[in-house]
Each structure stands twice: as C-alpha cells, then as structure tokens.
C-alpha positions as CSV (number, residue, x, y, z in Angstrom):
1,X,-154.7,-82.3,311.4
2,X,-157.9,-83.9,311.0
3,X,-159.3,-86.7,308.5
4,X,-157.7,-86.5,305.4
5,X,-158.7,-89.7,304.2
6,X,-161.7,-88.4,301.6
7,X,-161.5,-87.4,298.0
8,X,-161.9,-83.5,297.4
9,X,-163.0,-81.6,294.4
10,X,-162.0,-78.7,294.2
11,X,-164.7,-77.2,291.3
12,X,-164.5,-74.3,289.2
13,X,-167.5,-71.7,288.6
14,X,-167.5,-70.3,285.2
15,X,-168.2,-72.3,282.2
16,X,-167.7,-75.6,284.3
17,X,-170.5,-75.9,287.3
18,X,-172.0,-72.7,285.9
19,X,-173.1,-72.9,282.2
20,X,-172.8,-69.0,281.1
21,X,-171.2,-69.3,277.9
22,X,-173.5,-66.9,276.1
23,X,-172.9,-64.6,278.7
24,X,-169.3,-64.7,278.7
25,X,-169.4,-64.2,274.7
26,X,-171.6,-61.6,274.7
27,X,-169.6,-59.3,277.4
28,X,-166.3,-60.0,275.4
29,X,-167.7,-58.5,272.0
30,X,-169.4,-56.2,274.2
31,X,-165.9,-55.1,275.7
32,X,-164.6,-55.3,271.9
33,X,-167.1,-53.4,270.4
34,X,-165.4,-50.2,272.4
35,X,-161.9,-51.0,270.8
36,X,-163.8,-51.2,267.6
37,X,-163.2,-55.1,267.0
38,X,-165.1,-57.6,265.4
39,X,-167.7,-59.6,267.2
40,X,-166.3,-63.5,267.5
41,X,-168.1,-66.5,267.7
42,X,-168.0,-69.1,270.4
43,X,-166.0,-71.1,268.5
44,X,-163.4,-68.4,267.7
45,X,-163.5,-67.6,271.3
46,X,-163.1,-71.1,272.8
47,X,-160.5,-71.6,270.5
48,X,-158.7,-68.4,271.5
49,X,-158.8,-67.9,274.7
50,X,-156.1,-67.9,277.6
51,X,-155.1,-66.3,281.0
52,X,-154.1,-64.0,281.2
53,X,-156.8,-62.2,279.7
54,X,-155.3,-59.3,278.2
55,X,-153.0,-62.3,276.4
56,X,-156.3,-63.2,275.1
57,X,-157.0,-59.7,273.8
58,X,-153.3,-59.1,272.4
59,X,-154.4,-62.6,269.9
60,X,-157.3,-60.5,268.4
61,X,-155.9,-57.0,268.6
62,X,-152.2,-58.0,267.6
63,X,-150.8,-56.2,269.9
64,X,-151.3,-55.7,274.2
65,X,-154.3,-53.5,274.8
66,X,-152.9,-50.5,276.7
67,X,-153.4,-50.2,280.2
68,X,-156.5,-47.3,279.5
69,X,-158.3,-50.0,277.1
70,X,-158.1,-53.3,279.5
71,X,-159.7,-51.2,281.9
72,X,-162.4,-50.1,280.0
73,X,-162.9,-53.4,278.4
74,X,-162.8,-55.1,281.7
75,X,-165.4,-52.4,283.1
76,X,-167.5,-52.9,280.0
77,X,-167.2,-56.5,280.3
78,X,-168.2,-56.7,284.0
79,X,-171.2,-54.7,283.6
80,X,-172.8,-56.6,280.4
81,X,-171.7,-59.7,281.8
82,X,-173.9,-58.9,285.0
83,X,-177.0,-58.4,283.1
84,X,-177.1,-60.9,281.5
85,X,-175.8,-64.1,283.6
86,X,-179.0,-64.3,285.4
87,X,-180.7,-65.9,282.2
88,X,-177.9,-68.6,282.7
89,X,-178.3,-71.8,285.5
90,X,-176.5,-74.7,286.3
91,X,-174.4,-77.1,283.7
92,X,-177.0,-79.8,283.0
93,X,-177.0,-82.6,286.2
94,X,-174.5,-80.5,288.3
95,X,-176.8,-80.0,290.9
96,X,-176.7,-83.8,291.5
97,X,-173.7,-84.4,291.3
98,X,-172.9,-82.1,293.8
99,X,-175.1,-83.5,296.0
100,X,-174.2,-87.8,295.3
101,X,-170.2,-86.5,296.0
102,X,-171.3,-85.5,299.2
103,X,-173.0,-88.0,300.1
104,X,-170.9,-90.3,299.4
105,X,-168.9,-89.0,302.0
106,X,-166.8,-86.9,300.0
107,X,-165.9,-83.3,300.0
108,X,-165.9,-80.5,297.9
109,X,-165.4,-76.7,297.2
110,X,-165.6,-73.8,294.8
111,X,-162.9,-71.4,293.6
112,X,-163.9,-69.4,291.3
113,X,-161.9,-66.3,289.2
114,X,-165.3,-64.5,289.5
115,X,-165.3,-61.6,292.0
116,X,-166.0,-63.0,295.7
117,X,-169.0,-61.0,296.6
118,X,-170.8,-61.7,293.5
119,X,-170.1,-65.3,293.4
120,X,-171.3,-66.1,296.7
121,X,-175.1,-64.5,296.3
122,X,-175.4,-66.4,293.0
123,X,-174.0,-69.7,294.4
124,X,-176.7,-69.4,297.1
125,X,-179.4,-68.4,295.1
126,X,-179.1,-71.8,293.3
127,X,-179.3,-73.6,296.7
128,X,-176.1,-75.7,296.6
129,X,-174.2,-73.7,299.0
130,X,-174.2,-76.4,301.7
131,X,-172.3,-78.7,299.3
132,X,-169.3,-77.0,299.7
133,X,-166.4,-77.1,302.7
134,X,-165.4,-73.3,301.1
135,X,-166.9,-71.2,298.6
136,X,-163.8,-68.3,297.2
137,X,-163.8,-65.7,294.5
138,X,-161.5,-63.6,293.7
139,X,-160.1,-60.8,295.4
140,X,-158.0,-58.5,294.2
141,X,-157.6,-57.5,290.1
142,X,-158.9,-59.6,287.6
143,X,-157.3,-61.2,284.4
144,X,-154.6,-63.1,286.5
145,X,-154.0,-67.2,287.2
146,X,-155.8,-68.8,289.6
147,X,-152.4,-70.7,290.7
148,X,-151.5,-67.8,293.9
149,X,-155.4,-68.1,294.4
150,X,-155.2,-72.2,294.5
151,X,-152.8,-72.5,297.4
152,X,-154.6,-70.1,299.9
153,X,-157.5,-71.9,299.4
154,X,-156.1,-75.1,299.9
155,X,-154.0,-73.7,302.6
156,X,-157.2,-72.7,304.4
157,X,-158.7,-75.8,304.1
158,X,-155.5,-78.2,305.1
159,X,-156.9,-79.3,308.7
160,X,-159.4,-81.6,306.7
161,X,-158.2,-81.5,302.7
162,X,-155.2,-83.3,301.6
163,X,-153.8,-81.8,298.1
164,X,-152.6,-85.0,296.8
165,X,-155.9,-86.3,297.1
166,X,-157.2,-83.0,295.4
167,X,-158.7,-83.0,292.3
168,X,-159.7,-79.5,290.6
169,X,-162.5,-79.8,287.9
170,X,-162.4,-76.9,285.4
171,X,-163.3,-75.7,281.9
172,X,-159.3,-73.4,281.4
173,X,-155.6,-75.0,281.0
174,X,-155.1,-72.5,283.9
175,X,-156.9,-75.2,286.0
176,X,-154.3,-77.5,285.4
177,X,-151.8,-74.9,286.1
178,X,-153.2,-74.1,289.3
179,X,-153.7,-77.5,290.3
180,X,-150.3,-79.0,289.8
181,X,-148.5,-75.6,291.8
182,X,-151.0,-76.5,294.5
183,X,-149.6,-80.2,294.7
184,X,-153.3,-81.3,293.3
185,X,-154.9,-83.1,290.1
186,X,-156.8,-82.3,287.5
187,X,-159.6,-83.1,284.7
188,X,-160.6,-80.2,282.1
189,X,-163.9,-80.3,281.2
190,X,-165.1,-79.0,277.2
191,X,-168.0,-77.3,277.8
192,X,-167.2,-74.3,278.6
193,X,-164.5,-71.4,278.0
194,X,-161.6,-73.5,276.5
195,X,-162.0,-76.3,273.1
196,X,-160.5,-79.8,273.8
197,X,-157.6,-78.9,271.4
198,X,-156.3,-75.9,273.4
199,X,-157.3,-78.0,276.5
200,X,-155.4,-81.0,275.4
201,X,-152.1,-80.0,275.7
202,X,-152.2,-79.5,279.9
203,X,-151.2,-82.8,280.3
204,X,-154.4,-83.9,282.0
205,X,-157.9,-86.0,281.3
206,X,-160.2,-83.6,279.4
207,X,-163.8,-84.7,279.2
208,X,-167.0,-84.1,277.6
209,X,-169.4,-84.0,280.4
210,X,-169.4,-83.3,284.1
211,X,-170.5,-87.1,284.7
212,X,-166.8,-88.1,283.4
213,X,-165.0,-85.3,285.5
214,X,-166.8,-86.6,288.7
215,X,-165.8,-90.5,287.5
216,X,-162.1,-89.3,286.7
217,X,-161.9,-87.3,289.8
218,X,-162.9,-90.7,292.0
219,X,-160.0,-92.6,290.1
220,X,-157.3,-89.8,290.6
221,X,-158.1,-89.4,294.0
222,X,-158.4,-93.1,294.7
C-alpha cells in the first residue's frame, strides 16, 4: 500500500463539474417528444428525477416505459444530448478548484455515469485532465446506479486512496448511495440534476456551490 494519508475527491461529471443542464433538459423532452409527452421544465425535471432512469420516466408516463421505448428514448436522448453539450463548459470556478485541491497536495478523480469514451475527449478538451489520479465513465448499459461503478473505481485506485478518507462530490442522491456502499462520504451539490428537497433526504451535506462542496469535503476527510 502506499500513502494514504491525503484527502480524495472523488467528483462527479454531469450537472456537478460540468454545468450541462440545458443540455440534459433538452435531450429528455427530446426523448419525450417520441412517446408523445409533454415538454418539462427544469424545475419539473430537478424535482423529478431519479436513478434509475426509466424510474424517472415511469413518474411522467405513469407507468414503466417498455423495453422498445427506453431504447428509443435513450437513443434519442444520447444523440440530442451530443449536439448540443458542446455549447455547455465548466460549473463556474471549477477549473480552480481543481487545480488549489491539487496543489494542496490532495487528490482527486472523476467518475462519471456518462459513457467512458465520450467523457474522456471532453474532459481533455477542457485541459484539466492532469488534475485527476483516474478519469472513468461508464461501461456497459446506461440508466443504472453508480454504486457497482464506485467500488471498481475505488478498488483500482486503493494502492494510494483510502475510502474512509473519500469524499464523492455530486449533483444525484445516487451519489450518496454510491458513496456510502463504497465505504466513502459524501456532499450533494444543487446545481445541477437533483433540487435540494429531493437531495435532502440522502442523509448527507447538500450545498449551494462547488466552493462549499470543496470546504465540506476538507472537513469530512479531515
């Protein structure tokens, strides 16, 4: 084992270091649009949402989409959602943040939901990629928890990360989920997929910026 003495971070992508709300919306009512839904507002959709996502779908539809419909609304939502996150950047001050963690002598990570090879060109293209111990995105389906997903990567980085001094930073109640199977802490940030009353009840600090998540994740990891 090597030094496990430092704080890690162990950040999300989505709606947390990545600010593609607008995005995000736009794909789900683009995916809705071919079940012949309603478009929702961000407020409808922060509100709603959950993991897994067809859960999410069953709250509008009233009912499970069949198998034939998630597909096509996950195709549909991959494909708009692909388009248009290049007009999104960065959550405002991330990129320092990032950088004052490590240089404090901390570490840090991604693990992101988002699929593996698209995450990585995008978190390169933003020049933060040497931040990071380990950059993941999923493999395999999407829709599920990240909780499976959160031990291999903490697995893979246990010669230098210790999970009790682990502290995942996300914008989902799932984060929390994942965190506390992985043996690690967390703090649930509002600005992005979830509101702070469907974040609230995980049990964990919820914030309003990513300056307090960085500040909370120093004090649980101390």
């Amino acid at each position: 084992m090597g030094n496990q003495s430092a704080a890690h971070i162990v950040w999300d992508w989505n709606g947390t270091l990545f600010h593609d709300n607008d995005a995000v919306v736009g794909a789900t009512n683009a995916a809705f649009a071919e079940l012949g839904l309603e478009p929702i507002t961000l407020e409808r959709y922060r509100a709603l949402y959950c993991v897994p996502v067809p859960k999410f779908y069953e709250r509008l539809l009233g009912r499970l989409p069949t198998q034939a419909e998630w597909e096509t609304m996950d195709l549909v939502f991959h494909r708009y959602y692909a388009e248009h996150r290049v007009h999104c950047g960065l959550t405002e001050g991330a990129a320092e943040l990032l950088a004052g963690w490590v240089s404090a002598g901390r570490s840090q990570s991604i693990l992101s939901m988002y699929g593996h090879a698209d995450l990585i060109p995008l978190v390169r293209g933003f020049g933060i990629e040497a931040h990071f111990l380990r950059v993941d995105g999923r493999t395999g389906p999407s829709g599920g928890s990240k909780a499976e997903h959160m031990v291999r990567h903490l697995g893979a980085l246990s010669a230098t990360v210790d999970p009790a001094r682990t502290v995942v930073i996300g914008d989902a109640a799932d984060d929390a989920v994942a965190a506390r199977h992985a043996g690690a802490r967390a703090v649930l940030y509002t600005g992005g997929s979830h509101s702070r009353a469907s974040l609230e009840g995980a049990g964990v600090p919820v914030v309003d910026t990513l300056t307090e998540a960085v500040a909370e994740a120093q004090r649980l990891a101390a």
